[in-house]
N, C-alpha and C positions, 0 to 999 in steps of 0.2 A: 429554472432548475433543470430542463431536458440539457442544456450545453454542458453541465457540469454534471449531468451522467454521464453524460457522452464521455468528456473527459474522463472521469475517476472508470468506465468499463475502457478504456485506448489505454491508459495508465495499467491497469489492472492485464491486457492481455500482451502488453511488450514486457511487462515484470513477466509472465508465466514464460512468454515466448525467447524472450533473448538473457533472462536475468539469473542463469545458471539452475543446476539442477535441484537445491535443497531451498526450503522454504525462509532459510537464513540468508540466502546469496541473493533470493529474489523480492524478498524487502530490503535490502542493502541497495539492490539497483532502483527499486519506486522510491524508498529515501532520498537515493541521493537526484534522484531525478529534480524529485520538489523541493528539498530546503539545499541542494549543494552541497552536503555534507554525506558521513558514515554517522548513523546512527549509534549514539551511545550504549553501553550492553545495557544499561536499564530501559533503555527506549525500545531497542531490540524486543527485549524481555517482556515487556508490556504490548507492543503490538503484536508479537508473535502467540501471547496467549490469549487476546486480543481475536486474531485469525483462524485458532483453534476451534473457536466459542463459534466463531460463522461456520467454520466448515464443518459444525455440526449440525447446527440450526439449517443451512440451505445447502440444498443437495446438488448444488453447480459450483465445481470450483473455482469457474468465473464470479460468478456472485459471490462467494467472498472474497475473494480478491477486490472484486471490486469494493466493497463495505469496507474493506481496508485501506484502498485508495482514495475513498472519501475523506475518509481520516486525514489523510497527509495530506490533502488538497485543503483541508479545513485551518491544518496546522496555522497559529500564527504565527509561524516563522514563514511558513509557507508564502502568507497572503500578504506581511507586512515586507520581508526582506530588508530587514534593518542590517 
């Protein structure tokens, strides 16, 4: 489990760092990071309010980025890549 923190907080701060300014541009980029795609608007829609829920519960906006990135790491598109 420590590697795949690791991963989902490196995930979590090149989405903050290089993945544009609004919090729509910077799940577009950890999406397409892990499943190769654009996230559909309802997938969008769901993780974004999704990430809301964290950034109110933990007062680092690393850590929910990250809890979000877990998410996408978990994806089974993510893990199978069919």
């Amino acid at each position: 489990e420590p590697l795949f923190m690791e991963a989902a907080k490196a995930l979590a701060e090149r989405a903050l760092k290089e993945g544009g300014a609004s919090d729509g541009t910077k799940l577009t980029y950890a999406f397409r990071r892990t499943v190769a795609r654009k996230p559909t608007a309802q997938e969008a829609a769901t993780l974004l309010a999704f990430l809301d829920k964290q950034k109110q519960r933990l007062p680092d906006t690393t850590a929910a980025w990250t809890a979000l990135s877990r998410v996408l790491l978990n994806l089974d598109e993510t893990i199978t890549k069919e």
